[in-house]
Biopython code that builds the backbone (N, CA, C, O; Angstrom):
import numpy as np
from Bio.PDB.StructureBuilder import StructureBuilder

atoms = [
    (1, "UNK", "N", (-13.120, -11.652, 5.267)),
    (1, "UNK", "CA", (-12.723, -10.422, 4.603)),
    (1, "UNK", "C", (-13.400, -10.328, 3.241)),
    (1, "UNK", "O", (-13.545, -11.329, 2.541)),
    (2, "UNK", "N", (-13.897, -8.868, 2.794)),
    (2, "UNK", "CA", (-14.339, -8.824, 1.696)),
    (2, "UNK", "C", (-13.379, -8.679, 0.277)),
    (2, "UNK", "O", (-12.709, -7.654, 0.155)),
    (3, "UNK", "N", (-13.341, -9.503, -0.558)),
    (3, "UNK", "CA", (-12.290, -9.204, -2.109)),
    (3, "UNK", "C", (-13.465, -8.374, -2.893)),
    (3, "UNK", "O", (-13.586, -8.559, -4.104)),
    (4, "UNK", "N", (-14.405, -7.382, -2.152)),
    (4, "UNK", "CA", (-15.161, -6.441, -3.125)),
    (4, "UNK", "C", (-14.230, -5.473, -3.569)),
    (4, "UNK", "O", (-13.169, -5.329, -2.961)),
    (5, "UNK", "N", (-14.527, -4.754, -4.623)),
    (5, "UNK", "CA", (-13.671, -3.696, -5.672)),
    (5, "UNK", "C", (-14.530, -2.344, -4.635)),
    (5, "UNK", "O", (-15.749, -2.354, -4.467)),
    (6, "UNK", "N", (-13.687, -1.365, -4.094)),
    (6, "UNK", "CA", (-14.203, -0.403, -4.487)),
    (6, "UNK", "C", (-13.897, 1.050, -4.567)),
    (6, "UNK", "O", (-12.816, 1.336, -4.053)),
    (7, "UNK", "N", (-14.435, 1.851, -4.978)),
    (7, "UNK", "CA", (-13.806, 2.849, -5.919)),
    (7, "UNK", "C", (-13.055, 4.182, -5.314)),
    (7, "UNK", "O", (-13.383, 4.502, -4.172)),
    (8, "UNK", "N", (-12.194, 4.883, -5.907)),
    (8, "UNK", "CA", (-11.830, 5.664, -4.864)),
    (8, "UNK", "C", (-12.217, 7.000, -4.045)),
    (8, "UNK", "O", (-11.605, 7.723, -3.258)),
    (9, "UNK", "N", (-13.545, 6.992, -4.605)),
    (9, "UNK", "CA", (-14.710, 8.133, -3.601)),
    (9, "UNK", "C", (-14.855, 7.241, -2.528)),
    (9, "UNK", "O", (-14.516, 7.658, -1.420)),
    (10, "UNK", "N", (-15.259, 6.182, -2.620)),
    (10, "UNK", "CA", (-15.649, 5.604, -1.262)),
    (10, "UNK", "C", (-14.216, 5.089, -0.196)),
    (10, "UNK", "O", (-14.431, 4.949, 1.007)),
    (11, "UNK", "N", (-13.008, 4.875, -0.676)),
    (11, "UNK", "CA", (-11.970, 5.245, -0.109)),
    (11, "UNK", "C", (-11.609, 6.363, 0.762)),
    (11, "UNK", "O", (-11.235, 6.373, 1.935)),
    (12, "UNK", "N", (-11.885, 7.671, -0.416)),
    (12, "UNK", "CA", (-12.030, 8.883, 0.451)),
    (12, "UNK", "C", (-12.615, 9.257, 1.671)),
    (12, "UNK", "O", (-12.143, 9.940, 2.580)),
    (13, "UNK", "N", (-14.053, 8.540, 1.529)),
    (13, "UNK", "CA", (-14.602, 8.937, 2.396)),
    (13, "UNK", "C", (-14.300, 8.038, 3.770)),
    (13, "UNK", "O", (-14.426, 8.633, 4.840)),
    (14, "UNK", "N", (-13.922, 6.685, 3.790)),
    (14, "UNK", "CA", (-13.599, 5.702, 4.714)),
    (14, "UNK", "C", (-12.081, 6.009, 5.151)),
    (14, "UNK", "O", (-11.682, 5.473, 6.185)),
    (15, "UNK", "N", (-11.093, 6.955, 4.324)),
    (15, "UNK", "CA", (-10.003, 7.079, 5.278)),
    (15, "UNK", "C", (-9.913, 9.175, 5.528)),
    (15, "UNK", "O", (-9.210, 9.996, 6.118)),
    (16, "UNK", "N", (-11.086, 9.145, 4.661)),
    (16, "UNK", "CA", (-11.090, 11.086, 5.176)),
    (16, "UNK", "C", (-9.903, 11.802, 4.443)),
    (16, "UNK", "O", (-10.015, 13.027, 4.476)),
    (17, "UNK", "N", (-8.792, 11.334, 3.787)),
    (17, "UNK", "CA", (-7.698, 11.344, 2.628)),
    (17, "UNK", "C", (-8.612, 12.318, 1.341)),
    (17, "UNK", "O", (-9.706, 11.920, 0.942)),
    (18, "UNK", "N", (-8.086, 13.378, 0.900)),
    (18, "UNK", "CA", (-7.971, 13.796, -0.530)),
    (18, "UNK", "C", (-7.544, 13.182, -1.743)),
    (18, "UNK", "O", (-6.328, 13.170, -1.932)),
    (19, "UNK", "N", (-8.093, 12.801, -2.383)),
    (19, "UNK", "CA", (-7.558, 12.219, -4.241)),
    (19, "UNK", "C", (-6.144, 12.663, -3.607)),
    (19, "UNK", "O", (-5.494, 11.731, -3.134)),
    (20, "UNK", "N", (-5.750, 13.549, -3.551)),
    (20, "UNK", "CA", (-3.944, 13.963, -4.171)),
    (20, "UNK", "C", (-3.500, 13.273, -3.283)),
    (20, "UNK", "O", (-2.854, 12.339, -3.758)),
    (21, "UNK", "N", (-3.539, 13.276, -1.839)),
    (21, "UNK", "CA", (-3.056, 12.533, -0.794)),
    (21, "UNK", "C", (-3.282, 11.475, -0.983)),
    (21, "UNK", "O", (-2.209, 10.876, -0.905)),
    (22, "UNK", "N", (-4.300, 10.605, -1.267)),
    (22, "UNK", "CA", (-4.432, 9.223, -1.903)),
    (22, "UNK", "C", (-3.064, 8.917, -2.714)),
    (22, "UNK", "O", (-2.327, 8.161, -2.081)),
    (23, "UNK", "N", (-2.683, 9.225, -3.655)),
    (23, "UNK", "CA", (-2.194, 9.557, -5.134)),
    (23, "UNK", "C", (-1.210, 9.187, -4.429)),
    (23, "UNK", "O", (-0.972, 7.995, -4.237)),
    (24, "UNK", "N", (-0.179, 10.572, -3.724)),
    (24, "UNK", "CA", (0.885, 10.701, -2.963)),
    (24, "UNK", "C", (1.653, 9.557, -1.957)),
    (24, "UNK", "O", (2.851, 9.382, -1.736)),
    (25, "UNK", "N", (0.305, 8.777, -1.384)),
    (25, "UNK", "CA", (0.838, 7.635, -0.548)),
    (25, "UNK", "C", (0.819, 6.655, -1.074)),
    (25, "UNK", "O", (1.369, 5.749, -0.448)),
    (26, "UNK", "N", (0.146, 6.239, -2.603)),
    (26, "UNK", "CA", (0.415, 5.249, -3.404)),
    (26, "UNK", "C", (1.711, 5.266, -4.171)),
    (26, "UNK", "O", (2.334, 4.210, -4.277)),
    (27, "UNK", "N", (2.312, 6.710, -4.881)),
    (27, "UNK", "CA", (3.273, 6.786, -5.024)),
    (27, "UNK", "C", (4.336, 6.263, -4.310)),
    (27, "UNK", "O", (5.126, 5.427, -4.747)),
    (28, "UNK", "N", (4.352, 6.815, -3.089)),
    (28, "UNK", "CA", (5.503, 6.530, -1.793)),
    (28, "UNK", "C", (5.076, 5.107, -1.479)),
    (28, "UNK", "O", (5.300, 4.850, -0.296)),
    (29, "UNK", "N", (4.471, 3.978, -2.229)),
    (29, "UNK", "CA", (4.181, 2.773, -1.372)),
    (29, "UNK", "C", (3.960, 2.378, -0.742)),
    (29, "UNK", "O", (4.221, 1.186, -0.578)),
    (30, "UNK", "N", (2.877, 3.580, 0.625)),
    (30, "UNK", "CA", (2.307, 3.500, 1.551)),
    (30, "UNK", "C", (1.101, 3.323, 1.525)),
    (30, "UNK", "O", (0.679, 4.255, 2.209)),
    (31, "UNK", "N", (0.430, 2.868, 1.260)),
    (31, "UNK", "CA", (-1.214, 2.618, 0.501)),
    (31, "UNK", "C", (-1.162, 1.231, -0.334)),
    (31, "UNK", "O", (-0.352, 0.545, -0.958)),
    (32, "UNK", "N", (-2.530, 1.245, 0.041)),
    (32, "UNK", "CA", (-2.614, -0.290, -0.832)),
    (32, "UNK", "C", (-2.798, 0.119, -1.919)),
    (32, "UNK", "O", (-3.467, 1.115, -2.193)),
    (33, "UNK", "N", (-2.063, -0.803, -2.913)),
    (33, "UNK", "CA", (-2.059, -0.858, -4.295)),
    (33, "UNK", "C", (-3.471, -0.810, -4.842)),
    (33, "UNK", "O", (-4.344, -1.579, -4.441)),
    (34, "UNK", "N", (-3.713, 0.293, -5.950)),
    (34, "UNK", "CA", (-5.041, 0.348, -6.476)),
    (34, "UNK", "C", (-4.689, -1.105, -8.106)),
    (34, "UNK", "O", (-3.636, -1.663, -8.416)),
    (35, "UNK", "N", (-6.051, -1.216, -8.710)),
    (35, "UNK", "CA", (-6.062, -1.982, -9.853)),
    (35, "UNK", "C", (-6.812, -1.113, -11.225)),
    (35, "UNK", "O", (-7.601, -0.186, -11.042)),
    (36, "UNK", "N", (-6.611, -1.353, -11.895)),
    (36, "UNK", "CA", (-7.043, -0.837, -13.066)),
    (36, "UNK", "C", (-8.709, -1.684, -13.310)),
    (36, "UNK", "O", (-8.702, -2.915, -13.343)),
    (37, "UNK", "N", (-9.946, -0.988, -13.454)),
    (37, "UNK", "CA", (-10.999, -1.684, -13.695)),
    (37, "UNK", "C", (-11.555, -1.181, -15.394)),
    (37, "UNK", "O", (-12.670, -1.398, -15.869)),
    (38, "UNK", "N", (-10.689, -0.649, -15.894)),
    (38, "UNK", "CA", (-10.969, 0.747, -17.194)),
    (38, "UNK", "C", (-10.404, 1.288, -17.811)),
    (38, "UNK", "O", (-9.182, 1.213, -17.682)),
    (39, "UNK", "N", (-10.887, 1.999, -18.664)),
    (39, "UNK", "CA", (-8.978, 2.644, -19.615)),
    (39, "UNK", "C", (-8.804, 3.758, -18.796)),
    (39, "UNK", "O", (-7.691, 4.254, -18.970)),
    (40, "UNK", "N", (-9.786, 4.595, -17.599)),
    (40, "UNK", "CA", (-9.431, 5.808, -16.976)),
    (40, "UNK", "C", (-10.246, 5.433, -15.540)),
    (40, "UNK", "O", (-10.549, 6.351, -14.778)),
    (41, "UNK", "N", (-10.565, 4.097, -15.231)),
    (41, "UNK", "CA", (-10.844, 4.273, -14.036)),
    (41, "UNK", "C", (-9.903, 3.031, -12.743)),
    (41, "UNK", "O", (-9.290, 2.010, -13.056)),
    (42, "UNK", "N", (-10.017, 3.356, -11.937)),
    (42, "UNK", "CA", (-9.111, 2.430, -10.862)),
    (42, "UNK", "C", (-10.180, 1.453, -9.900)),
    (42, "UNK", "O", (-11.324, 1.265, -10.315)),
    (43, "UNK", "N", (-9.910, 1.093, -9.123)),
    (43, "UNK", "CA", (-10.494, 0.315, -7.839)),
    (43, "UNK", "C", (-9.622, 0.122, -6.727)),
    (43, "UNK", "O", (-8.392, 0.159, -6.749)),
    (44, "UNK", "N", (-10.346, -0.079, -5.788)),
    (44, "UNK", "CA", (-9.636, -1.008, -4.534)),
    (44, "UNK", "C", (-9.636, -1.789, -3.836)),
    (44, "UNK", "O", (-10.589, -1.524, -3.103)),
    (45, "UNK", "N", (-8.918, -3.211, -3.296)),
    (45, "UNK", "CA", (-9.806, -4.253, -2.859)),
    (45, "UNK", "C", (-10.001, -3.703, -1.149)),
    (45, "UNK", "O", (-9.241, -3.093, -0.396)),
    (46, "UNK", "N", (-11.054, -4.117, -1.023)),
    (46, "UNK", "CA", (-11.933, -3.379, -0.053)),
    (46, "UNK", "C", (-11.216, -4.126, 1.159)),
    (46, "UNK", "O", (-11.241, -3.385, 2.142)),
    (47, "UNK", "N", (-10.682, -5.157, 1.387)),
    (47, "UNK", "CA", (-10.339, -5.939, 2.441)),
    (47, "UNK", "C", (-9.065, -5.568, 2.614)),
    (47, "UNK", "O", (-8.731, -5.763, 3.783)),
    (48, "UNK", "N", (-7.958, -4.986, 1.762)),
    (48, "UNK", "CA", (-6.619, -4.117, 1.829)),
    (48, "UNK", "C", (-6.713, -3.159, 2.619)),
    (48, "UNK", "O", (-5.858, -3.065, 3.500)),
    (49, "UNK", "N", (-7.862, -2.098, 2.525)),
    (49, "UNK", "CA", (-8.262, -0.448, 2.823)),
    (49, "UNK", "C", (-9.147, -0.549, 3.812)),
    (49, "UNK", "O", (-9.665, 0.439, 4.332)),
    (50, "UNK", "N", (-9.462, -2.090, 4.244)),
    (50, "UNK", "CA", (-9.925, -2.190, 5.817)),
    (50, "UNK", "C", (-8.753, -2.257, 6.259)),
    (50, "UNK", "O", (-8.433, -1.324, 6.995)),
    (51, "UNK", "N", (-7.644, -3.398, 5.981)),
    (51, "UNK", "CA", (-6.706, -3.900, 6.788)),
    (51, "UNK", "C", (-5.319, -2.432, 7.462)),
    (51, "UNK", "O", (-4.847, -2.041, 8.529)),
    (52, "UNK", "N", (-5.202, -2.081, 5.770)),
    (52, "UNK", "CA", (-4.801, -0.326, 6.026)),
    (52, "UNK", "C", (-5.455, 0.476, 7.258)),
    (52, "UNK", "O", (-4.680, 1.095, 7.987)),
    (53, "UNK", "N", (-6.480, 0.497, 7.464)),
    (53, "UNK", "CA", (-7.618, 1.592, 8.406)),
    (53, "UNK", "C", (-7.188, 0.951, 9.650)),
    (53, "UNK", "O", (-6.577, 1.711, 10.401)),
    (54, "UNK", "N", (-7.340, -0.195, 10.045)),
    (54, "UNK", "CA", (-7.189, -1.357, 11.222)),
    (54, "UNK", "C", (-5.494, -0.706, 11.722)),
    (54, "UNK", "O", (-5.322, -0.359, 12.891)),
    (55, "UNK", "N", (-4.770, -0.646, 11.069)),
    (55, "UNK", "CA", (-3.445, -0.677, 10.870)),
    (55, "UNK", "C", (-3.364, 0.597, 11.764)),
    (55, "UNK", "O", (-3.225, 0.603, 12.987)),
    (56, "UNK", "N", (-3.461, 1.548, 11.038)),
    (56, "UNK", "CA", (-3.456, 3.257, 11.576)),
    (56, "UNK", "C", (-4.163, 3.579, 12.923)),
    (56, "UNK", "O", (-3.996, 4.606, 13.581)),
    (57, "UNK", "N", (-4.879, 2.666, 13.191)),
    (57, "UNK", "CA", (-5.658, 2.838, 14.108)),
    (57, "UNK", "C", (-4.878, 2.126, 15.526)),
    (57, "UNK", "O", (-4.840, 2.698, 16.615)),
    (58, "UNK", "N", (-4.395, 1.031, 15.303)),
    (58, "UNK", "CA", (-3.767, 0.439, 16.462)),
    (58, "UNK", "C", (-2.082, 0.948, 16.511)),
    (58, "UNK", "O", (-1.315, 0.608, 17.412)),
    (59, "UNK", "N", (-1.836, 1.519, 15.755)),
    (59, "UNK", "CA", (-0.271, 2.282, 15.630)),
    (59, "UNK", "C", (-0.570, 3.791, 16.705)),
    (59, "UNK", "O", (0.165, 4.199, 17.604)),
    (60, "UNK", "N", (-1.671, 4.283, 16.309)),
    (60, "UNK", "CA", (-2.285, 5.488, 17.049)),
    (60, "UNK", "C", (-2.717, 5.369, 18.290)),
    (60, "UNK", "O", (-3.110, 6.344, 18.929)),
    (61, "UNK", "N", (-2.691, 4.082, 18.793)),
    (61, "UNK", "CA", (-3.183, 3.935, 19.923)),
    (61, "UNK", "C", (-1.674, 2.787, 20.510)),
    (61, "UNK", "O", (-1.752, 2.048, 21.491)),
    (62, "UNK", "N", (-0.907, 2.872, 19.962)),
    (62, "UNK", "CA", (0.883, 2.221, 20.819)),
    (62, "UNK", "C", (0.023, 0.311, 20.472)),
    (62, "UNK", "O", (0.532, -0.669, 21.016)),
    (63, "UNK", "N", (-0.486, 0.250, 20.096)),
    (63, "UNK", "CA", (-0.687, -1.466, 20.118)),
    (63, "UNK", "C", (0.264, -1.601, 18.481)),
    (63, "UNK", "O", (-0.307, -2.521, 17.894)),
    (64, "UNK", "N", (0.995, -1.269, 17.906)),
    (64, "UNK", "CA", (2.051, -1.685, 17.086)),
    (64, "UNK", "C", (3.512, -1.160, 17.634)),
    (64, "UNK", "O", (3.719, -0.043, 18.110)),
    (65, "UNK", "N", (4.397, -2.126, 17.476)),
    (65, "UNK", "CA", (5.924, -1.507, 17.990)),
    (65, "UNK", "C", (6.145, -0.639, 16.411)),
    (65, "UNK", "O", (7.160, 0.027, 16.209)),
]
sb = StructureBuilder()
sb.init_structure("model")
sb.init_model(0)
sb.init_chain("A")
sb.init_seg("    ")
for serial, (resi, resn, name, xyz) in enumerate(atoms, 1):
    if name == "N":
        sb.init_residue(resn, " ", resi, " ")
    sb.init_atom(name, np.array(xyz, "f"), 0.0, 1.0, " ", f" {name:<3s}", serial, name[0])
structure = sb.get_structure()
């Protein structure tokens, strides 16, 4: 698994999610926790927002109870 940082455009584009919807499911604690890399910018560990993607994907297809 990768512990690379990365940012939340490339999030966007790997779960197809809007900034606000991003935002919204971090709020609600459904999303992996972002980190602070800045006084105004965030990150994400890249191996969370695979494991997240992996997740949605086998729930959508009945392989999770």
């Amino acid at each position: 698994m990768s512990e690379s940082l990365i940012r939340l455009s490339e999030v966007q584009r790997r779960t197809g999610y809007s900034k606000a919807w991003i935002y919204r499911l971090l709020k609600e604690e459904r999303f992996p926790s972002s980190i602070k890399i800045g006084s105004r910018a965030i990150a994400f560990i890249e191996s969370e927002i695979d494991e997240w993607i992996n997740q949605r994907i086998a729930e959508s297809r009945g392989e999770v109870a």
